[in-house]
Every structure is written in structure tokens, then in C-alpha cells.
ROLO-944414 format. One record per atom (N, C-alpha, C): residue in one letter; y, x, z negated. Coordinates in steps of 0.1 Angstrom, whole numbers, plus 2048, in hexadecimal, padded with zeros to 3 digits. Layout:
! ROLO-944414
AYXZ;...
END
This chain:
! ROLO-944414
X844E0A7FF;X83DE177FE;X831E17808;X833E2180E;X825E2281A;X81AE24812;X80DE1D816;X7FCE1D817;X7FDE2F818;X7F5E3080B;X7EBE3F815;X7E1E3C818;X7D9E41822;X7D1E3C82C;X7C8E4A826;X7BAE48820;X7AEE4E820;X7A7E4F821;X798E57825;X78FE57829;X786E5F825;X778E56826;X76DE6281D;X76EE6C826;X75CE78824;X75DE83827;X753E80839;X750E7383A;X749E6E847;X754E6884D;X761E6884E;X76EE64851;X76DE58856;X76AE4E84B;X76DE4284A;X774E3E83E;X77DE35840;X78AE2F83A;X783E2982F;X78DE2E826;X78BE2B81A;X790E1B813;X78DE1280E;X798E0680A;X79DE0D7FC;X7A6E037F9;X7ADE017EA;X7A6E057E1;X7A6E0A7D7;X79BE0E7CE;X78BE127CE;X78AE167DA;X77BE217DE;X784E2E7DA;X77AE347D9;X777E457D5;X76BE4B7DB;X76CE587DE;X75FE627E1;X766E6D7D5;X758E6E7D0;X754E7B7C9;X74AE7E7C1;X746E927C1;X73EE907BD;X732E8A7C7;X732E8A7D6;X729E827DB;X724E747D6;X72BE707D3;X72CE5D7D0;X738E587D6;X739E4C7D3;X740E427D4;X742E387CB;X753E3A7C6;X756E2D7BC;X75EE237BF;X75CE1E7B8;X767E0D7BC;X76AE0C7AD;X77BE087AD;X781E067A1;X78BDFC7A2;X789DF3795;X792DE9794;X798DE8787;X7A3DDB787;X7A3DD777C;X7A2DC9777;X79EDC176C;X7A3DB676D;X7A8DB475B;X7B5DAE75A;X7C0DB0751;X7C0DBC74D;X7C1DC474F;X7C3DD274E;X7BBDD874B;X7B4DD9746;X7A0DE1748;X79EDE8750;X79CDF0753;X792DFC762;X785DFB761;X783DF5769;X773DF476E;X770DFD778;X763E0B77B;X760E09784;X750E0C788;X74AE08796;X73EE08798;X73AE157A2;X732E1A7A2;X72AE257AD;X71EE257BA;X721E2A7C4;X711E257CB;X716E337D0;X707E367D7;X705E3E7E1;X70BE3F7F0;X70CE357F4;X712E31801;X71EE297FF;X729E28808;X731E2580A;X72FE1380D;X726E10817;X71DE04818;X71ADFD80B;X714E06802;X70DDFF7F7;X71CDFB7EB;X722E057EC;X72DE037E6;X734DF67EC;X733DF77F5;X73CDE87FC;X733DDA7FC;X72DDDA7F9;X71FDD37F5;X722DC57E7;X729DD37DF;X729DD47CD;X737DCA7CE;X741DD17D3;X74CDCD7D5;X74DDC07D5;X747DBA7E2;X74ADAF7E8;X745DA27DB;X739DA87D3;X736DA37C5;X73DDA07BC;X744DAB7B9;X74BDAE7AA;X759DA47B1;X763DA97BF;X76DD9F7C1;X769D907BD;X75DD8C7C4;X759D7E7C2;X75BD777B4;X754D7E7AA;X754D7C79C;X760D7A796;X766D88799;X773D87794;X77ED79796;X77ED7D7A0;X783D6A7A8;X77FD607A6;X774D5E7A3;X76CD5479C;X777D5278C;X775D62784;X774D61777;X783D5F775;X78ED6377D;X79ED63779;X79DD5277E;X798D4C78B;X79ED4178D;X797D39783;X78AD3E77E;X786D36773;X790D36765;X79BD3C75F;X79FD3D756;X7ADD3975C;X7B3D38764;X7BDD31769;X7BFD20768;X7B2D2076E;X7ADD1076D;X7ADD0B75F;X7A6D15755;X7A8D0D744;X7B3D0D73F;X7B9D12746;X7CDD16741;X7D1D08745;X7D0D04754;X7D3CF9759;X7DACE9751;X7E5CE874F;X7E4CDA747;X7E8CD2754;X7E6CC2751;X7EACBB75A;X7FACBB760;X7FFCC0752;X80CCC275A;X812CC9768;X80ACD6764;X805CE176B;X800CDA77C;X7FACD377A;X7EFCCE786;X7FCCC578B;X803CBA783;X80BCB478B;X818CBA793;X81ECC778C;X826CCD795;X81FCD27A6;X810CD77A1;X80CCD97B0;X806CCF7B8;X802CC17B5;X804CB57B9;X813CB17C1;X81ECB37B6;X831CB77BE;X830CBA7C9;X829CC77CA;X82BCD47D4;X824CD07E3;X81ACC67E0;X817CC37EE;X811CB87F1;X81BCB17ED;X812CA17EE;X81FC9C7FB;X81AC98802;X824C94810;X81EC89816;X827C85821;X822C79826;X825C69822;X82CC6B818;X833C5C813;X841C5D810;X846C5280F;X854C4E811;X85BC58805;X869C5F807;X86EC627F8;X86DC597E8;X873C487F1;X871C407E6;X863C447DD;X857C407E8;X850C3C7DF;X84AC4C7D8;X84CC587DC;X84BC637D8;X855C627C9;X85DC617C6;X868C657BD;X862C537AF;X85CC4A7B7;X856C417AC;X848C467A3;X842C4E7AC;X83AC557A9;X83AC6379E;X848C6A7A0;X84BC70796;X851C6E78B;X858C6378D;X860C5B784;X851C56775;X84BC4C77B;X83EC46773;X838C5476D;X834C61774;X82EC6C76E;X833C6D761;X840C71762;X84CC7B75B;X852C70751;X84BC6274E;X851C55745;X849C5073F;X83BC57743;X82FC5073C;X825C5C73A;X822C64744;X819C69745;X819C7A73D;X826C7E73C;X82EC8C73A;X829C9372E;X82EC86727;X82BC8971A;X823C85711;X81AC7F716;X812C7870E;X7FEC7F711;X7FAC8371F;X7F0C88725;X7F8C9B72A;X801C9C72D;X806CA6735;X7FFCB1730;X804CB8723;X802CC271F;X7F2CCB71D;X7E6CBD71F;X7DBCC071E;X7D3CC472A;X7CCCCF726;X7C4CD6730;X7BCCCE738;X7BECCE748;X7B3CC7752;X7A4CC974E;X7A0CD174A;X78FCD8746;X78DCD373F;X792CCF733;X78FCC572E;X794CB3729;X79ECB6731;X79CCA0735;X78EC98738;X790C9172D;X785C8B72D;X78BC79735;X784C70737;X783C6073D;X784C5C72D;X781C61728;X785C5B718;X794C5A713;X79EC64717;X7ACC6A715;X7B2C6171D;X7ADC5E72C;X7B3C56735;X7B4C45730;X7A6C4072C;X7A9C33729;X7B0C2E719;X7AFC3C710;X7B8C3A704;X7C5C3C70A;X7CAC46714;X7D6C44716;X7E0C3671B;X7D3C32722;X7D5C2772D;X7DCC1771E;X7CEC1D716;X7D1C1070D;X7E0C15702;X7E3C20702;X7EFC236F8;X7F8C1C708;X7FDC1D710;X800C17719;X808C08713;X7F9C02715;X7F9BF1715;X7FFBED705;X7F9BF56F9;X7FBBEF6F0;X806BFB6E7;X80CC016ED;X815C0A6E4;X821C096ED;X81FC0C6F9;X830C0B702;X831BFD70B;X824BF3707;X829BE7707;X82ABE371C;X822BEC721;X824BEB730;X81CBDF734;X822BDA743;X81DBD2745;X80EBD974C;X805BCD752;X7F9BD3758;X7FCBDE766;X805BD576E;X80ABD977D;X816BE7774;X819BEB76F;X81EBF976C;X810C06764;X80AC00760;X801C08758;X7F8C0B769;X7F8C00770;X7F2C02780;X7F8C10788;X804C0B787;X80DC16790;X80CC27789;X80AC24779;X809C32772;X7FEC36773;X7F3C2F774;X7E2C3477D;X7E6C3978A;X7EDC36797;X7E8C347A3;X7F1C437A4;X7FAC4779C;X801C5779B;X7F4C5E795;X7F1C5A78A;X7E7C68782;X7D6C6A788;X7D8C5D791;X7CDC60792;X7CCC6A79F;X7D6C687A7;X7D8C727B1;X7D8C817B2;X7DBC807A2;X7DFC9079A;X7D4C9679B;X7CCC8F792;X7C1C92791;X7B7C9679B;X7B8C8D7A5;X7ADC8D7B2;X7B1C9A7B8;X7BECA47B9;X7BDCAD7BA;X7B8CBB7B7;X7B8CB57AA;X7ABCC27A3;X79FCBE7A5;X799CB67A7;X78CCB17AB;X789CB97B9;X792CB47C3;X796CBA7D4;X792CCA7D3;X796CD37C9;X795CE07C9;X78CCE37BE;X785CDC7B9;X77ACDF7B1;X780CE57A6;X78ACE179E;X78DCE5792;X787CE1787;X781CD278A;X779CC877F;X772CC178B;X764CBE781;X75CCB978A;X75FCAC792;X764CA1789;X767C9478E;X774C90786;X77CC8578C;X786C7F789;X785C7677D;X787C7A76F;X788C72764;X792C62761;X798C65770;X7A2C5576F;X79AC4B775;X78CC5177B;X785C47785;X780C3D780;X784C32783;X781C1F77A;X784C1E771;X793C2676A;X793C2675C;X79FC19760;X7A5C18767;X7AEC0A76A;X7A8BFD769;X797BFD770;X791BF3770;X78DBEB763;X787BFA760;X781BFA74F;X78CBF4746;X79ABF5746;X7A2BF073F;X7A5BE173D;X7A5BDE74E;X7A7BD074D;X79CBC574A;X78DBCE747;X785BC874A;X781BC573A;X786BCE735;X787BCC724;X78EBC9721;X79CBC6721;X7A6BBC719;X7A5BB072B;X79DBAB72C;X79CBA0736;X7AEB9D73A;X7AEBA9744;X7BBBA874A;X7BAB9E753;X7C0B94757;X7C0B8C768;X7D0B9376B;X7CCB9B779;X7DABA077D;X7DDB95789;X7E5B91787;X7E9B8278C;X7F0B81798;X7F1B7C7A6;X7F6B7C7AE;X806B7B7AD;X810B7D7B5;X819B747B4;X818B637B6;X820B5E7B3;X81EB517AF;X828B4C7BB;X81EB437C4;X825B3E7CC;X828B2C7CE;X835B287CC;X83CB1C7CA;X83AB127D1;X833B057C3;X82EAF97CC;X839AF17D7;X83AAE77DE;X841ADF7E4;X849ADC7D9;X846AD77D1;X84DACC7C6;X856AD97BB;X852AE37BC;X856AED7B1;X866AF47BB;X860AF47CD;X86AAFB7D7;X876AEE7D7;X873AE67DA;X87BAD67D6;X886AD67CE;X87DADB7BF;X883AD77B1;X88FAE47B3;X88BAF17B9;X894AFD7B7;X89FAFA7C0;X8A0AF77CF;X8A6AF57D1;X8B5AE87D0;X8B0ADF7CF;X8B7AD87C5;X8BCAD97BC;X8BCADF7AF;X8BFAE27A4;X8CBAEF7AB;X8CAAF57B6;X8D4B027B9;X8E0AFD7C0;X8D9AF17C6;X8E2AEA7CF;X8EDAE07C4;X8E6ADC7B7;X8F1AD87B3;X8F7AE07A3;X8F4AEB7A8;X8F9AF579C;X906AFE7A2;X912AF979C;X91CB0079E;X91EB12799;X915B16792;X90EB2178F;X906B2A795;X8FAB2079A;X8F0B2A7A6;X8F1B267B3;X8F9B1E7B5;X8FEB1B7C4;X8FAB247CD;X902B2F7C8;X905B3B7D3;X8F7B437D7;X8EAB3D7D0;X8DEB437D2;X8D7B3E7DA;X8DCB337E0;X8D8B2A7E9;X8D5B327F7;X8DEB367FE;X8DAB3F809;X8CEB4B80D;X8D1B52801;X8C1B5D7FF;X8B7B577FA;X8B6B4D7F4;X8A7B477F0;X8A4B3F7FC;X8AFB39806;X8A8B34811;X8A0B37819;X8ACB4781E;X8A2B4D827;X897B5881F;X897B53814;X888B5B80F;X880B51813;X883B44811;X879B3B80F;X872B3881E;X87FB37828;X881B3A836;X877B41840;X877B4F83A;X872B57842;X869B6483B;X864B6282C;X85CB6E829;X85FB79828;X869B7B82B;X870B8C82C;X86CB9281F;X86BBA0820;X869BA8814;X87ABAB80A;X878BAC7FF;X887BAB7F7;X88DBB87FC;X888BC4801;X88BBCB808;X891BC7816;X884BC281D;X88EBBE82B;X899BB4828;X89BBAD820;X8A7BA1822;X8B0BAA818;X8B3BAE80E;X8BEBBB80C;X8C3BBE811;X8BABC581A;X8C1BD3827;X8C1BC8831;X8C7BBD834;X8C6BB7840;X8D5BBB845;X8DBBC0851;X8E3BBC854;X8E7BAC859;X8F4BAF860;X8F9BA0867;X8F5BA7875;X8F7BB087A;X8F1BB2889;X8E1BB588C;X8DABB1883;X8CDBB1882;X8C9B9C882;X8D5B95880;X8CFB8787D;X8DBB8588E;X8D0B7D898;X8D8B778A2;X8D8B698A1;X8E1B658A2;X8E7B5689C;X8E3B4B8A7;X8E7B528B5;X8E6B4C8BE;X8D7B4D8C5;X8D4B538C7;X8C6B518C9;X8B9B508BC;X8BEB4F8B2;X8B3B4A8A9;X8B0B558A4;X8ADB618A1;X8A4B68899;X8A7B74896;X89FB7988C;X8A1B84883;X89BB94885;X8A1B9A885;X89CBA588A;X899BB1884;X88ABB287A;X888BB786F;X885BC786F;X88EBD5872;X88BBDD873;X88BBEE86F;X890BE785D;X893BF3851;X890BEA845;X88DBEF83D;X88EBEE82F;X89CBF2824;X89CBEB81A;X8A6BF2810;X8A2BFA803;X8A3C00802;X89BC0A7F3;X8A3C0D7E4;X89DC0A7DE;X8A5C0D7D1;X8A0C107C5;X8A2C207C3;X89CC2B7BB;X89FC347B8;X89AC3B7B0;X89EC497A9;X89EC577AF;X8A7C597B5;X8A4C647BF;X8A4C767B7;X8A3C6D7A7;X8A5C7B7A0;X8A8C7E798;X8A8C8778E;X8B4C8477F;X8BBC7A77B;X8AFC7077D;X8B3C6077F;X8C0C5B784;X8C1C5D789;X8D0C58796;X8C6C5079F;X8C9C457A1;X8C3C3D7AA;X8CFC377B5;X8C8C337BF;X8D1C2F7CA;X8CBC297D0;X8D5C217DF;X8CCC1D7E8;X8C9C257F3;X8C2C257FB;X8BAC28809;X8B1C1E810;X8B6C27820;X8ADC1982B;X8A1C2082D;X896C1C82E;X88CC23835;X887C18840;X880C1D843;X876C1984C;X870C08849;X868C02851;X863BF9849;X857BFD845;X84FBF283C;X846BF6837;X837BFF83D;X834BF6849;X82BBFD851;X831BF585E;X82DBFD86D;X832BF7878;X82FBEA87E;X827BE2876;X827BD8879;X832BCB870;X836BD3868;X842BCC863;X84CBCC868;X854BD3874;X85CBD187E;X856BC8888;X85DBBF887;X85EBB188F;X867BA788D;X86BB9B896;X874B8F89D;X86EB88893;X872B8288A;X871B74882;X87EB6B887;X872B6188E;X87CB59895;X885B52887;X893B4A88E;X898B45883;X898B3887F;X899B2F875;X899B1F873;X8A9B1B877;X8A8B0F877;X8B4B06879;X8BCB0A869;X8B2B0985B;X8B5B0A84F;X8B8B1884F;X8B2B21853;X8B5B3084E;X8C1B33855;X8C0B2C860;X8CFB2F866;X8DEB2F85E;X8DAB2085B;X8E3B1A853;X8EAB24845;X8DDB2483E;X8DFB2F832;X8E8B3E838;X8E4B44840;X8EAB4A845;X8FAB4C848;X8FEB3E84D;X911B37851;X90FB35842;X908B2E83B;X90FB2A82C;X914B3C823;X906B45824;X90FB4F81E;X919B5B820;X919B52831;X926B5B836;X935B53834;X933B48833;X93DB42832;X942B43820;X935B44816;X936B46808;X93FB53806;X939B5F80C;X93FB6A80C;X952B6880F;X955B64819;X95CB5F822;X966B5C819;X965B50812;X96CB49806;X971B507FB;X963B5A7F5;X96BB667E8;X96EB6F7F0;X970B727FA;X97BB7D7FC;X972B8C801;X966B8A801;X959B957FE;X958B9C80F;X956BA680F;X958BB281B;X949BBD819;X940BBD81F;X938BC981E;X942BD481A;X939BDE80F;X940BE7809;X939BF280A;X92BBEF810;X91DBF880C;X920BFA817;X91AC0A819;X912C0E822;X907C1A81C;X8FEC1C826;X8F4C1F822;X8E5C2482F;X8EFC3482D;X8E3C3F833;X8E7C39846;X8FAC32846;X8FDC30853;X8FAC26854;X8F5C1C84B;X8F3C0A852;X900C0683F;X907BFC84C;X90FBF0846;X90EBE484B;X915BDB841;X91ABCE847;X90DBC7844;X909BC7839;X8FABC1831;X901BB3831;X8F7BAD835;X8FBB9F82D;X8F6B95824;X8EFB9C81B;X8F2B9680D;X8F8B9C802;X902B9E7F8;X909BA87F7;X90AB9D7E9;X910BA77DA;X913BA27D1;X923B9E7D3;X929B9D7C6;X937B957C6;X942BA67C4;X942BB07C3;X942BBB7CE;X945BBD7DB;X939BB77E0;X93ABBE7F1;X92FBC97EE;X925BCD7E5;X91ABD07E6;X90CBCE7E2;X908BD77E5;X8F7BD47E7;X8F1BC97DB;X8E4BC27DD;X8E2BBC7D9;X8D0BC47D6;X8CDBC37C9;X8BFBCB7C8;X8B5BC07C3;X8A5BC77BF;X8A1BBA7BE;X8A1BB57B0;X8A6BC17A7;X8A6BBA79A;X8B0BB6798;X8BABB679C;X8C4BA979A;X8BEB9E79C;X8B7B9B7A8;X8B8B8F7B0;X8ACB887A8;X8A1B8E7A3;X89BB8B79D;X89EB88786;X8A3B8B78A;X8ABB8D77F;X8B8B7B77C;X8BFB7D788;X8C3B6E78C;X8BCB6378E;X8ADB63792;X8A0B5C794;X89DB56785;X89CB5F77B;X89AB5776E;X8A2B51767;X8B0B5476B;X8BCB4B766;X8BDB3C769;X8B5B3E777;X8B4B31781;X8A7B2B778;X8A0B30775;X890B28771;X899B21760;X89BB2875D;X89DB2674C;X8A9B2074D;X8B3B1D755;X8BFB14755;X8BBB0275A;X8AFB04768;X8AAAF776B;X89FAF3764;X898AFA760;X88DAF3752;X897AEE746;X8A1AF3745;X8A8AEC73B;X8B1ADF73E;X8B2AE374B;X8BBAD374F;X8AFAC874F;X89CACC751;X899AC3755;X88FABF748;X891AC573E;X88BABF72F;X898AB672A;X8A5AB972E;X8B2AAC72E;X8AEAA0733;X8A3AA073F;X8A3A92746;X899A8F73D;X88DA9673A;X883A8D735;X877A9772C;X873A91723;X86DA9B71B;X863AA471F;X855A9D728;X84CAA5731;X851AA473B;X858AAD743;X85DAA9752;X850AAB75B;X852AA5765;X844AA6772;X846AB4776;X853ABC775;X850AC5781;X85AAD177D;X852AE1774;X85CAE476E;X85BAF2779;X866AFB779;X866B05781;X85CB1477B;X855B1677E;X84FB2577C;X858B3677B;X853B3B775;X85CB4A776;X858B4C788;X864B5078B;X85FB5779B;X867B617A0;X85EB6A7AA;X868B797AC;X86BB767BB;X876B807BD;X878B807CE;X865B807D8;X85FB877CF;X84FB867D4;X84BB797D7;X851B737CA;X849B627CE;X84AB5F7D6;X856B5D7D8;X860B537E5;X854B597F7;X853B6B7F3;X84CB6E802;X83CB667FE;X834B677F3;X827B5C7F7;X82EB517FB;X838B477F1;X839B3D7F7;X836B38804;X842B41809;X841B3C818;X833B40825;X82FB4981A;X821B4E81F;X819B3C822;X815B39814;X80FB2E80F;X812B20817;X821B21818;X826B18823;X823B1482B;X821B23832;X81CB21841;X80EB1E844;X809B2283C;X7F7B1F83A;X7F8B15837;X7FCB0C832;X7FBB0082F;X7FDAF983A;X801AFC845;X806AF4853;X7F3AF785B;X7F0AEC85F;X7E1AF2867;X7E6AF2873;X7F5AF187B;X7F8AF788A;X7FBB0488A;X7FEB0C87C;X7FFB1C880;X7F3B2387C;X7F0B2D885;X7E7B3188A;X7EDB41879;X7DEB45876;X7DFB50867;X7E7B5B874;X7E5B5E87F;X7E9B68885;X7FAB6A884;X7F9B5D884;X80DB5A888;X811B5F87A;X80BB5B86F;X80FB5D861;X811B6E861;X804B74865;X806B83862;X80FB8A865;X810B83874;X823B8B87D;X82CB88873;X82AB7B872;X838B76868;X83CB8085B;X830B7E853;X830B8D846;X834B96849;X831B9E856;X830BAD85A;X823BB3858;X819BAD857;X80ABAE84C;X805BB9858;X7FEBC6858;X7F5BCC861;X7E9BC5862;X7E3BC5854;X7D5BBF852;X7D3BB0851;X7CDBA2858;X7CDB94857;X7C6B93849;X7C1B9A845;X7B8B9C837;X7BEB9B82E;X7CFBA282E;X7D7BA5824;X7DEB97823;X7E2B9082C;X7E6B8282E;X7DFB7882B;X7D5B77828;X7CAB6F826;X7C8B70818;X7BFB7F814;X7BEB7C803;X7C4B7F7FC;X7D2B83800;X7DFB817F4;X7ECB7C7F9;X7EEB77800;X7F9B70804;X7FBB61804;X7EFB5D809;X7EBB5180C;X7E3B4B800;X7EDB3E7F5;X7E8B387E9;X7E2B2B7EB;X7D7B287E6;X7D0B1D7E3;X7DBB0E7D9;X7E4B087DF;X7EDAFE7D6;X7E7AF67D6;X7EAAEC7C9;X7E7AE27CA;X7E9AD77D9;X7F1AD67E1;X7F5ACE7E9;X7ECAD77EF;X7E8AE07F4;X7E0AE4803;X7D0ADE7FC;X7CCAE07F1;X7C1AD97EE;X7C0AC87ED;X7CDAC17EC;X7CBAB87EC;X7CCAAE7FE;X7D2AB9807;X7D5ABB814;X7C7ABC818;X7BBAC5817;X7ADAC9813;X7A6ABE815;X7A9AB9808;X79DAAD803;X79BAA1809;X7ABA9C80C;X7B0A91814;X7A8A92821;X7A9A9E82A;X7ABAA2835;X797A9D836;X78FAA2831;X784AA382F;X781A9682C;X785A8D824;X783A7F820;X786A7882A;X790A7D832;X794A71840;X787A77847;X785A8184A;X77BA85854;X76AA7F854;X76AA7D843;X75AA78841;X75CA67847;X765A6183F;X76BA56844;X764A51851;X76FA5A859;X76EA56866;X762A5686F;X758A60868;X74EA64870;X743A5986A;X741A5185E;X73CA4985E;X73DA3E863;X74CA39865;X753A2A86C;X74DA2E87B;X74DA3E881;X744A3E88E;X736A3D88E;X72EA3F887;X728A3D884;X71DA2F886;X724A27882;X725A19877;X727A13889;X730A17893;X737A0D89F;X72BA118A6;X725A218A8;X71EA238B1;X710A178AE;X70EA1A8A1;X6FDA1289F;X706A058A4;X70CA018A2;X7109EF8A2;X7109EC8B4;X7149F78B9;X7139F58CA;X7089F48CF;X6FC9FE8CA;X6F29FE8D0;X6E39F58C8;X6E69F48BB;X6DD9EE8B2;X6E29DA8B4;X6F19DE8B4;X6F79CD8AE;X6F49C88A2;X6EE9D089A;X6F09CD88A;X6F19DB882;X6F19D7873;X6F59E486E;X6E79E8866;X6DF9EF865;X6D79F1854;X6DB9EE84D;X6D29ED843;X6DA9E7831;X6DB9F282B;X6D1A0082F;X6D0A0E826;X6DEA15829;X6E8A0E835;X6F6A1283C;X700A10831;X6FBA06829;X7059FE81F;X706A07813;X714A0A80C;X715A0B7FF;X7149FE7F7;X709A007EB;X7099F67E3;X70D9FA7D6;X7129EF7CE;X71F9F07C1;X7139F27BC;X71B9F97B0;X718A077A8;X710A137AA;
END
């Protein structure tokens, strides 16, 4: 429908709801159906009024909008424009909302969420659905994003999730615990026990080259065979494997990207990782097993279940504790306190492990370690990757005890060359 176009009686254009009459000027509105309207003498003054009453109004509707607001509300427009991260970790993010968060906080108005509602939620969490700390984490690091939204646009003054995570652990004295990375004597005990287990045998190969080379349980997953060169030694780390809910819970796999671009890099190869490598091609080789996967255009994975497909991390982790709880029980058979029992450990471990490994060598340099990770930051390699073991402290103490050692026996030669006797204050005396 065409605009009619009007104009007072000084033939200037009228907007939307002005009027002349009667030698005035009115402005009329509505808001929820009400008619309001105001008068001036001039056209000026009248536009004056206007520019007022809009403001208010917009104030007053977005202010009633906003109390309508529940968080659920806010998280659909959170949906609507949150970009810039991977699908995976997008769709974990809605997943956690819509499992923990939906029904339990959803339906309550943003205006008034209180930091009170957040840390009882947090503790119905812990002590009602029985979560661990690191998931009650990942259900914070979604809501609290939610939230920070309406903060961003001034819907609510401040973010009610802000240190309610801290505050939690700081009151049931949470220690959120590193991965646990495997002594000499613990890496020893596991392999051996695999090596003579006609059962976990076949685990032998992927724990090598975990133990090998640090890879992420994503990058060794998604490894192809034309990504590992045999003949020249090394590995060529340049996708990830993913596995998640892409939706009405159907989960799948997908390749992405690696983690950040410093995680694409050459891990040279060992003599051992090599090996592991011919052992689980040749293992494959024997049952009969053929890649069967493909995925988003990449095949021919080579670690693969008894199938011919993919291998995820909760299986593999999942086979990890069959291995701890089958060799702790062979080794309470040998002897009632054994010296050396195996720990729970995840495909994570095995990457400090070899983190730990390497740091434990004083000829590699922390820099070589970080390429080796894929690490951007040497910071990140350092205060979580890199574990304090027993053996590197006892590696430590030794190391320091030869050095005092030595610098006294120099010591001790220099005075004797130039003195030709020793002090007696030089001597330890018993007791």
C-alpha cells in the first residue's frame, strides 16, 4: 500500500502520526493499544516531544521484554550468534545446556537470577546428578557464556556465574587433579603385563605410539597410513578425529582441523614406534581387517577396531581399565603388597607421560617438547604437561649431591696445591 505523503499549512512534510489543527500540532501514538497524544505550538517543538516520548517508550517496551526474558529465551539467542568455533565443540555446548541446564535453571527469568541460584544449581549438580568436577566445569564454561550475553547488552548488571565455579571447589575442597602421568616402573609394569597377555596383546601397538610420540587421541584415531612414512621416519600430524552429537543425538565421526596451527607438525619417528606400527599392520593383516571408515573423504585409518572401524576415545579408554584391573590382579597373585601396582590411566595420560619423559632427559631442550605436543604457548607445556616423578626428583637430588660433592673435593685439591695442608675447620667431625 503506497505512503500518503502530507504536509502542514507552511508545506513541510509531515511524519507518521503528526497532525495540524486547529492551528496546533499533534503527535499520536500507541503503546499496547492505548492512544496517546501530545500538542505544541510549532512543528519544532512538537519534534522535540517526540524524540522524548519514542526514547521512553523504547526504554519502557525493551524494559518489559527483558523481564519476560528467561534464560532459555537468552540461550536460543546465544544459538543465533555465537560463531567462530568448531561444530564439534559448538553442538557439546548445546548438548551440556539442554542435559543439565534446560530444565533445571531454564525457565527462570534473567532479571532476576541471582549468584545464589547459580551456586545451588551448581551444588544440585555435584550432589544430586552425581557429576564429576571437570563436567559441572564444562556446564559453567556454556552458562556462563549465556549469561555474559545479557550483561554485553545491558539486560542485567553483572554476570551471576562470575566465581561461582571457584566458590564451589573452594568449599567442598575440590583438588581438580591433573592427568596422571606414568612412572618408569608403572610404563615397565604396563607394558609387560600387555606383552604377555594373550588378551591385551593387541593394545600393544596404540599405547606405543601414544607412549612414543604424545599425539592427541584425536590425532592418532584420525591417523592415516599415508600420513605415517616408514621410510623416512616420521609422522605427519595434520587433522583431527571428532566424535559427537551432531544433533537429535546421532553422533558421528568428523575430521577437523587440528587443534590450533601449531599442532600441525613432523613428529619424527622411533625405531619402537616404527615397529608398533609393522606390528599393527601386520596384526590387522592376520584377522582379516580392511579399513571400512571413511570420513568427510579421508580413509585407510590405521588404527581400526575388529570391524575395520573407527576407534573412539571411550572405547580405548574404556579398554585402559580392563588392562589396570586385570594386571593389579595378576600382580596381588605374586605377592600380597606388590612394589608396583598400575594406576587408572586415560589416552591423556599416556600424552603427559611422554610429555614427562622427555623432560626428564636434560639433552632436550622444553622448546623441542612444545613442537613435539603441538603446544602454541611453552607455558602450557611446562605447567601442565610436564610432572614432577618420583625418578626426576630423585634424578634432582642425586644430580645436586654429585655437584656439592664435587665442588668440595675441588675445593679440598685447590687449598692442598697451594696451602700443602688441609684446615681442621675443612674436616667433618663424627656426630
Amino acid at each position: 500500500m503506497k505512503q500518503i505523503v502530507r504536509y502542514d499549512s507552511n508545506h513541510q512534510r509531515l511524519k507518521t502520526g503528526e497532525y495540524e489543527k486547529n492551528g496546533f500540532y499533534e503527535y499520536r501514538y500507541t503503546v499496547f493499544g492505548h492512544s496517546f497524544s501530545f500538542y505544541s505550538k510549532t512543528l519544532e517543538g512538537l519534534r522535540v516531544i517526540e524524540e522524548t516520548v519514542d526514547s521512553q517508550n523504547n526504554t519502557f517496551q525493551k524494559s518489559l521484554v527483558h523481564r519476560s526474558m528467561t534464560l532459555n529465551d537468552l540461550f536460543m539467542l546465544w544459538k543465533s550468534l555465537k560463531r567462530g568455533i568448531r561444530d564439534s565443540t559448538f553442538q557439546n555446548y548445546v548438548w551440556m545446556y539442554d542435559s543439565y541446564v534446560r530444565e533445571a535453571l531454564g525457565r527462570l527469568y534473567i532479571v532476576s537470577l541471582k549468584k545464589t541460584d547459580i551456586k545451588r544449581f551448581y551444588n544440585y549438580l555435584a550432589d544430586e546428578r552425581r557429576l564429576m568436577l571437570g563436567t559441572i566445569d564444562r556446564v559453567h564454561g556454556v552458562l556462563h557464556q549465556v549469561l555474559q550475553l545479557a550483561v554485553d547488552d545491558d539486560l542485567i548488571p553483572h554476570n551471576p556465574a562470575d566465581n561461582a565455579m571457584r566458590e564451589l571447589m573452594r568449599a567442598r575442597n575440590f583438588d581438580q587433579k591433573k592427568p596422571l602421568a606414568l612412572s618408569k616402573a608403572e610404563q615397565d609394569l604396563l607394558l609387560r603385563f600387555l606383552s604377555n597377555s594373550p588378551t591385551f596383546s593387541r593394545w600393544i601397538p596404540i599405547i606405543t605410539v601414544f607412549l612414543g610420540t604424545g599425539m592427541r587421541v584425536g590425532e592418532l584415531t584420525g591417523l592415516r597410513w599415508c600420513d605415517v612414512d616408514k621410510e623416512n621416519k616420521y609422522i605427519d600430524v595434520n587433522h583431527t578425529l571428532v566424535y559427537y552429537d551432531k544433533g537429535d543425538h546421532h553422533c558421528s565421526f568428523a575430521i577437523n582441523d587440528t587443534k590450533t596451527p601449531s599442532s600441525k607438525r613432523i613428529i619424527p619417528m622411533t625405531d619402537t614406534v616404527k615397529r608398533a606400527f609393522l606390528q599393527e599392520r601386520e596384526w590387522q593383516k592376520t584377522q582379516g581387517i580392511c579399513c571400512l571408515a571413511e570420513v568427510d573423504g579421508y580413509t585407510d585409518f590405521v588404527f581400526l577396531n575388529r570391524f575395520g572401524m573407527l576407534l573412539q576415545q571411550g572405547v580405548l579408554n574404556k579398554a585402559f581399565r580392563r588392562i589396570v584391573r586385570d594386571c593389579n590382579d595378576q600382580e596381588y597373585l605374586k605377592a600380597e603388597s606388590p612394589p608396583v601396582l598400575l594406576p587408572q590411566f586415560s589416552c591423556h595420560s599416556l600424552r603427559h607421560t611422554f610429555a614427562t619423559n622427555l623432560v626428564s632427559n636434560p639433552n632436550i631442550s622444553i622448546k623441542a617438547v612444545q613442537y613435539l605436543l603441538g603446544h602454541a604457548d611453552v607455558s602450557t607445556t611446562l605447567n601442565i604437561y610436564c610432572h614432577c616423578t618420583k625418578e626426576i626428583l630423585e634424578q634432582a637430588l642425586s644430580a645436586m649431591e654429585d655437584h656439592k660433592e664435587s665442588s668440595i673435593v675441588a675445593s679440598l685439591q685447590a687449598y692442598n696445591t697451594t696451602q700443602g695442608t688441609i684446615p681442621p675447620e675443612m674436616y667433618c667431625s663424627e656426630g
